[in-house]
C-alpha positions in Angstrom: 0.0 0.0 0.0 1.5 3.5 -1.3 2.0 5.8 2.1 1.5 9.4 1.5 2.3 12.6 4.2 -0.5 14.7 4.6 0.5 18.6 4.2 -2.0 19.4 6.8 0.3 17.4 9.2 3.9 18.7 8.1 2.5 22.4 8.3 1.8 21.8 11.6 5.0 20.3 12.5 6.8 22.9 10.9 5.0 26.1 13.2 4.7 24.1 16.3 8.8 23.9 16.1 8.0 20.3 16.8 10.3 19.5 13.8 13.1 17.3 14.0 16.0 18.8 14.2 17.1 18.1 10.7 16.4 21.5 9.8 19.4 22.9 11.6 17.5 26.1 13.1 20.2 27.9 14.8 20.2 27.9 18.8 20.1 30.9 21.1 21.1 31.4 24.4 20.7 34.3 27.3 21.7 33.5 30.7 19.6 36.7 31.7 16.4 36.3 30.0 16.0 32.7 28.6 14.8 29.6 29.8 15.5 25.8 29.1 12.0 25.2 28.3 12.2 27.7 25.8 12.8 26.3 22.0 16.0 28.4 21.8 15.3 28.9 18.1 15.1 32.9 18.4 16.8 35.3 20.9 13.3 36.3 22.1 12.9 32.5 22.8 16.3 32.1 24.1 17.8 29.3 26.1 19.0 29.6 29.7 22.1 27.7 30.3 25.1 26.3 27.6 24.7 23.0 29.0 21.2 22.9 27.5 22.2 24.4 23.9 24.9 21.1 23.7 22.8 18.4 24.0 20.2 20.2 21.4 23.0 21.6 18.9 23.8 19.3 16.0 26.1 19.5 12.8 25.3 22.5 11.0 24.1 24.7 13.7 24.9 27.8 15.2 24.8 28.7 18.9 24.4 32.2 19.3 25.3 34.0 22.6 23.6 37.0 24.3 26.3 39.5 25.0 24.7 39.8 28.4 25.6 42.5 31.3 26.9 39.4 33.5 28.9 36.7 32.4 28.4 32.8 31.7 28.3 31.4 35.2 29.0 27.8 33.4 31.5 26.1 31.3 30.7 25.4 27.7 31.8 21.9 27.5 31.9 19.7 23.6 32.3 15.8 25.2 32.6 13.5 22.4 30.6 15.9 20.4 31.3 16.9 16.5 30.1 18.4 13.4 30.6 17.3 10.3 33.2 18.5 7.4 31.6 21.1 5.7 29.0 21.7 8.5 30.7 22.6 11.6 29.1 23.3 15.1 29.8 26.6 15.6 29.3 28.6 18.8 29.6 32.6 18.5 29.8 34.2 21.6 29.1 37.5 20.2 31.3 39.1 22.5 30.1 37.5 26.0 32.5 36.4 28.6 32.2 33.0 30.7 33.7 33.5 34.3 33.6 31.1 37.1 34.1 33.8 39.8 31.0 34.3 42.3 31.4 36.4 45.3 31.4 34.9 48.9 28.9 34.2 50.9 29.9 36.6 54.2 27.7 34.1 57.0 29.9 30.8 55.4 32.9 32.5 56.6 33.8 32.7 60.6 35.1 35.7 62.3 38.7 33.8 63.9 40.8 36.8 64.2 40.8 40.9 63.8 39.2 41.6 60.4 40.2 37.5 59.9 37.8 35.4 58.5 37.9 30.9 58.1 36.1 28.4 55.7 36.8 25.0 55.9 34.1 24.4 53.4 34.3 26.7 50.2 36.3 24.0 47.8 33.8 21.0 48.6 30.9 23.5 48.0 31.6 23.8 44.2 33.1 20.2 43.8 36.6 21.8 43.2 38.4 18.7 44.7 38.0 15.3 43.2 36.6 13.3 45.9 35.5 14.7 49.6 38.5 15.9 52.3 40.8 15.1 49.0 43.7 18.2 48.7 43.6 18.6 45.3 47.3 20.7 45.0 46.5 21.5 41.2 43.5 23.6 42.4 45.7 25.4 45.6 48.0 26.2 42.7 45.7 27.5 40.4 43.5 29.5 43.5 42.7 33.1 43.3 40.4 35.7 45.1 39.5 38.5 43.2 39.1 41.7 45.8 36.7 44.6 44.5 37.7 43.1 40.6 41.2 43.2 41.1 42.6 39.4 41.0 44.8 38.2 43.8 47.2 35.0 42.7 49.3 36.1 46.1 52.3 36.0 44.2 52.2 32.9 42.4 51.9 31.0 38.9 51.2 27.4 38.6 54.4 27.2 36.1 56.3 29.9 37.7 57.0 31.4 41.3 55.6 30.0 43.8 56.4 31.1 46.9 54.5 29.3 50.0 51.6 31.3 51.2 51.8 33.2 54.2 50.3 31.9 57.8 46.6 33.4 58.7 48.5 35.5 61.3 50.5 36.8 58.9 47.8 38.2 56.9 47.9 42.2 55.6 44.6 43.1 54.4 43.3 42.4 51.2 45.2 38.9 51.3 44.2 35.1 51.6 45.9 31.8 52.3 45.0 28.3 52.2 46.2 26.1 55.5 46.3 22.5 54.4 46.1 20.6 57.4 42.7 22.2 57.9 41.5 22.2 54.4 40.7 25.7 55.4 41.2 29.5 53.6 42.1 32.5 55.7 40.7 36.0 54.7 42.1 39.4 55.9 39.1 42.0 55.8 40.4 45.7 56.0 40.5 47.4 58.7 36.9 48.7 59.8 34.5 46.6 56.8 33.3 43.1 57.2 33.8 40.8 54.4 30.0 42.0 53.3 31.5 45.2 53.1 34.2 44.0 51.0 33.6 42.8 46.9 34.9 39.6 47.2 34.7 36.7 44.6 36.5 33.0 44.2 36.4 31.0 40.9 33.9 28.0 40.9 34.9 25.6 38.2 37.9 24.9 36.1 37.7 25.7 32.6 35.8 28.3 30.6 35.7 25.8 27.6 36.5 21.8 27.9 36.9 20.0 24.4 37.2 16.3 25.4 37.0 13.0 23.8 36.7 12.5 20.1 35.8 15.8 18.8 35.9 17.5 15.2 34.9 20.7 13.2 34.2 22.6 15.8 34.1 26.7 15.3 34.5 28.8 18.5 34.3 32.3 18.2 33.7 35.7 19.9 34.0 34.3 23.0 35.6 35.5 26.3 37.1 33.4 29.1 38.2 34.3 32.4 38.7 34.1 36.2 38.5 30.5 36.1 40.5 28.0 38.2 42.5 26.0 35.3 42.3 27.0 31.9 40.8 29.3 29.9 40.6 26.2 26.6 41.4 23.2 27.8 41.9 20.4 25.2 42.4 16.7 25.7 41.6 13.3 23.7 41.3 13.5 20.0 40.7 16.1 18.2 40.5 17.6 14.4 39.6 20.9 12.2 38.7 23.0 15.2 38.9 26.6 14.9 39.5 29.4 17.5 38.6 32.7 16.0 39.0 36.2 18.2 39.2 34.2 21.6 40.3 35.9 24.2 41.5 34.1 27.3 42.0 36.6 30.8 43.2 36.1 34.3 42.7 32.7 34.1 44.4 30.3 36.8 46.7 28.4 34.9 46.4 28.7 30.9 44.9 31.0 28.9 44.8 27.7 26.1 46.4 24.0 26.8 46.0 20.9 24.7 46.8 17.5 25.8 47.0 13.9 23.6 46.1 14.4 20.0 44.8 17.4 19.3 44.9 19.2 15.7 43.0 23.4 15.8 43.6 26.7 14.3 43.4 30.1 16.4 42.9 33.2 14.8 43.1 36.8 16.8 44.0 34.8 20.0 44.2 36.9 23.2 46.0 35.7 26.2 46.7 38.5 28.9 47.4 37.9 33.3 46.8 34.1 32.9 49.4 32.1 34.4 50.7 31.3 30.9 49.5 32.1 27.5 49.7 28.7 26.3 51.3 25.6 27.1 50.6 21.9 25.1 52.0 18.8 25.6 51.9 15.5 24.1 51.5 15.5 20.4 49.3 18.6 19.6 49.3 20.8 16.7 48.5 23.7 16.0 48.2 27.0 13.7 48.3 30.4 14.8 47.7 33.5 13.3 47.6 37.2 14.5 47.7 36.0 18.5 48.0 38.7 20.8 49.7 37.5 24.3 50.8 40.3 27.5 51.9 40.4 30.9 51.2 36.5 31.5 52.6 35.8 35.0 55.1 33.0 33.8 55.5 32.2 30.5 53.7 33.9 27.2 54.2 30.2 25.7 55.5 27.0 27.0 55.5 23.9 24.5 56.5 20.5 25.9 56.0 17.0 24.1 56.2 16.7 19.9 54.3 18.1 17.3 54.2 21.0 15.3 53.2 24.9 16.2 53.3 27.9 13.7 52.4 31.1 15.1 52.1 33.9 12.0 51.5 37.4 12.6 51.8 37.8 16.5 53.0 40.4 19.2 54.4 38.9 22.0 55.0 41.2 25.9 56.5 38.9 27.8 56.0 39.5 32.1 58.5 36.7 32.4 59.8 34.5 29.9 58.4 34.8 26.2 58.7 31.5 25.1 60.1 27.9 26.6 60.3 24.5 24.1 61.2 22.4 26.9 62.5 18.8 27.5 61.8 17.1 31.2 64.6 15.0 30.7 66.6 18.2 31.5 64.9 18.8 35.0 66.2 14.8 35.9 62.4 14.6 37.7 61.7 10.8 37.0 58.4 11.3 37.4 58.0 13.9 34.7 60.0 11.9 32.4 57.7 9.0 33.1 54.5 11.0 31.9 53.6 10.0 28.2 52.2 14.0 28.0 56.1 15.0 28.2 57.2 12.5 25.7 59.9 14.2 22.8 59.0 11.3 20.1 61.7 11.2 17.4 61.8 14.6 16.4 60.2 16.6 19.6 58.3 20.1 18.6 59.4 22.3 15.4 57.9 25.9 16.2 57.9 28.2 13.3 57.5 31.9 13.8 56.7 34.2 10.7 56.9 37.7 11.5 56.5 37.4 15.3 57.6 40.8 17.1 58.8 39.9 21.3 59.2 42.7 23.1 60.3 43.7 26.9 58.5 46.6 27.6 59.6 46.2 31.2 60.9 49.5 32.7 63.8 47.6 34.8 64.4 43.8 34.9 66.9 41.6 36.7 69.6 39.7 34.4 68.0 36.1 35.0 64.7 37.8 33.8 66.4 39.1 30.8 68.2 36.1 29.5 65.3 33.7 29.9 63.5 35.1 27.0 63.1 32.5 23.8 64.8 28.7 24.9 64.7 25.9 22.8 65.9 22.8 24.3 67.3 19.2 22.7 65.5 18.0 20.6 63.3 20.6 19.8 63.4 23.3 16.4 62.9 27.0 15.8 62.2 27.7 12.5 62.4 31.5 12.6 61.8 34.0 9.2 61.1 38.0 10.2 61.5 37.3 13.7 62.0 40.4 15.8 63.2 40.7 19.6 63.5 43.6 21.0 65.4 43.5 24.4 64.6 39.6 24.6 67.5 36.9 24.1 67.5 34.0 22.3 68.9 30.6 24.0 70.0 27.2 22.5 70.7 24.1 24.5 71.9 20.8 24.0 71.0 19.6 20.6 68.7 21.9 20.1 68.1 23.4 16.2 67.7 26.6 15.8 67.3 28.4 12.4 67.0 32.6 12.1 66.6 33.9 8.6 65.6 37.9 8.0 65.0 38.8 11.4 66.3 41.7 13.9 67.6 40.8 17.9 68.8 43.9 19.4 67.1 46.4 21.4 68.0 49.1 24.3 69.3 47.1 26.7 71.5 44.4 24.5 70.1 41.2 24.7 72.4 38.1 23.4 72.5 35.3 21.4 73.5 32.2 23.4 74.1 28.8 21.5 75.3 25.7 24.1 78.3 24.0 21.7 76.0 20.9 20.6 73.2 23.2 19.8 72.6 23.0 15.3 72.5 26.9 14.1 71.9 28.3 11.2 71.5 32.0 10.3 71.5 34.4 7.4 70.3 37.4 6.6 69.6 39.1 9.9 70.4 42.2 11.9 71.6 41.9 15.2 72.4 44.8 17.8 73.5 42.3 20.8 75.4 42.2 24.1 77.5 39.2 22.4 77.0 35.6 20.7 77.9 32.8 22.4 79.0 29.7 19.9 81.0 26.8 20.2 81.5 27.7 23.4 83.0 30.9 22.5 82.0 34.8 23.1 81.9 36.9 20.2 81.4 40.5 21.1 80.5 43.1 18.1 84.2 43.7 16.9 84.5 40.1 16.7 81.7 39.2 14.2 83.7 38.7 11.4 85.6 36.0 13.5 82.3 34.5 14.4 81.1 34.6 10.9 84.4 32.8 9.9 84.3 30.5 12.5 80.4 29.3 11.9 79.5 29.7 8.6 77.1 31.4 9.6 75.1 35.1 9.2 77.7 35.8 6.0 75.0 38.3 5.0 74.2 39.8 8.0 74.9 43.1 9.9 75.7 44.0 13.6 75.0 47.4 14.4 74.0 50.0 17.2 71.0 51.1 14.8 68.2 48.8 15.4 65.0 49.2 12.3 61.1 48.2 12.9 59.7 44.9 12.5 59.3 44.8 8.4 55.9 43.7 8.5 54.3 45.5 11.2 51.3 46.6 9.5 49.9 42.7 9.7 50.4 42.6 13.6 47.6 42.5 15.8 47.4 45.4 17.7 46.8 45.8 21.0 42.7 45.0 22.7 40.8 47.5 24.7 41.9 48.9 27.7 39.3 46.4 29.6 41.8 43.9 28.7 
């Protein structure tokens, strides 16, 4: 018997919004205004929550973000979720931020002290910690207060300094500390205002955006992520054709992005500023990046460990610490970081290109360790480097590193150097160099003894050492700098 649809039935489908989704109606979301029993397929019939919008979004849609007055109190988390080539989920923020931070609650906090305040609770109230009365040290090191907006890391970074927190006594106002025996933070009030006086917030969850399992094209854009406990992106599993476009990741705990296992994406107008590093993968990622702005991160603007390739085209780099680090753990001799497969080198390690990258120490004063650990690239690692410019920032070579520098400028106010460990593979041409000294073969070549270096090397026969130092060639294709907010 011939079946036949009734039009009088699909019409009604089709205006109830009862409709499979096969259609691929677009999703929207307002965390002010919308609801999860709402369709979500208009902004005046808006979503609620970003949890909600994933399970409903399929290949071909778009989630659209309100730009709200608040921010995203939730993390937008893709678990073994993926479009399909030629029809991506996309999400566009539309310029909204996701933060975790939400401000204390003054009557869960007990008065122990002048203007000092205890909680023995606050991680285990937002499932921070793993399991119950469990220390989680990756969250202690990540922990922040912000204080009337103002973020307080009390002087550390997860992959930097880290001096040990002060005890409660101790305490100036303004501050906190975390006693480990009692599970317990410590806050100091100032003088005469009670913490419900005082704008006070703590992060709540880990990441802004988790990308996890076996996920593909996948477009994230317009999207801001900040004040959370680990990482502004955080990437692990497998995944392919993702794309990153004008993301900007702020104040965030421990990275502003970090891939993990097998992980293939794009960025495009990247912004990583007061996380506590720009970016740091590990394990075989790879990755293209083009006009990324990084500033002011608290330990390192970059930190690659692992194998795998990462180009970064187009980008300004501020360093508050050390620019960039390729690193081996071999070199630390901790067996248990050589023992993690995230660390291993492979054959070949990582081969980071830079094309017309501009580092620059805009630092009024800086110590000599902070000026010489500016670019490293450790055995077995490669820099592939064309129209590199660093002003003020060193460049380093150890063990059997590679390093390879073709029509780029190292010089700058305060004479940076050139420092190549006598295994280290160099070779250079073409650039122009206004340096402290180069150290190769295990020998120092100051300016009136470039000629000798060149003879010595083979290398930089067509390049110039002088006290006049020109732009970057190509700075009209650098990002410039985002607003003043940031």
């Amino acid at each position: 018997m011939k079946r036949h649809w009734c039009p009088c039935i699909f019409l009604t489908l089709l205006l109830s919004g009862c409709w499979p989704y096969a259609w691929a109606t677009d999703i929207f979301v307002n965390c002010e205004t919308g609801s999860d029993a709402n369709n979500g397929s208009s902004s005046a019939s808006a979503l609620k929550t970003l949890a909600e919008a994933m399970k409903r979004v399929e290949a071909g849609q778009t989630v659209h973000m309100a730009k709200t007055a608040t921010a995203y109190c939730e993390p937008l988390e893709f678990v073994n979720k993926s479009g399909v080539a030629g029809k991506p989920i996309i999400v566009d923020g539309h310029g909204a931020t996701i933060s975790s931070a939400k401000p204390i609650e003054p009557d869960d906090w007990t008065k122990v002290g002048e203007d000092l305040y205890r909680n023995d609770k606050l991680l285990f109230s937002e499932r921070l910690l793993r399991r119950e009365k469990d220390n989680d040290s990756a969250v202690i090191s990540r922990f922040f207060f912000l204080w009337n907006g103002k973020i307080n890391f009390m002087g550390r970074a997860s992959k930097g300094d880290f001096p040990p927190l002060p005890k409660p006594n101790e305490l100036q106002p303004g501050q906190w500390t975390f006693v480990e025996e009692e599970l317990a933070f410590y806050l100091k009030a100032h003088p005469d205002k009670t913490l419900g006086d005082e704008r006070i917030e703590y992060p709540t969850f880990r990441n802004a955006v988790t990308i996890t399992g076996k996920c593909e094209h996948i477009i994230i854009r317009n999207l801001t992520a900040t004040h959370v406990v680990n990482d502004g992106v955080g990437l692990t599993g497998y995944s392919r054709d993702l794309l990153f476009d004008h993301f900007s990741a702020i104040e965030c705990g421990d990275d502003g992005m970090s891939a993990h296992e097998d992980n293939e994406f794009t960025t495009q107008d990247f912004v990583a500023i007061g996380n506590s590093t720009g970016i740091t993968h590990v394990s075989n990622s790879h990755s293209i990046n083009r006009r990324a702005y990084f500033r002011h991160n608290n330990s390192h603007e970059i930190k690659l460990f692992g194998s795998g390739t990462h180009e970064f085209i187009d980008c300004v780099i501020i360093p508050k610490r050390q620019a960039i680090q390729v690193f081996n753990v071999a070199a630390e001799n901790n067996p248990a970081s050589m023992a993690n497969p995230a660390y291993d080198v492979g054959k070949e390690g990582i081969k980071l290109v830079l094309q017309n990258v501009w580092i620059r120490d805009d630092r009024p004063s800086v110590t000599q360790k902070d000026r010489e650990f500016a670019v490293e690239i450790w055995w077995p690692h490669r820099l592939v480097a064309d129209r590199l410019t660093l002003s003020s920032v060193s460049l380093f070579g150890y063990q059997n590193a590679s390093l390879t520098l073709t029509n780029s400028i190292i010089g700058g106010e305060r004479k940076p150097k050139v420092s190549l460990d006598p295994q280290t593979s160099w070779t250079a041409n073409h650039n122009f160099y206004n340096l402290s000294e180069i150290i190769a073969k295990g020998v120092h070549y100051p300016k009136s003894e470039f000629e000798t270096y060149r003879n010595a090397t083979g290398q930089d026969m067509n390049s110039t050492w002088d006290s006049m130092q020109p732009a970057p060639q190509d700075l009209d294709a650098l990002p410039q700098p985002p607003d003043a907010g940031h």
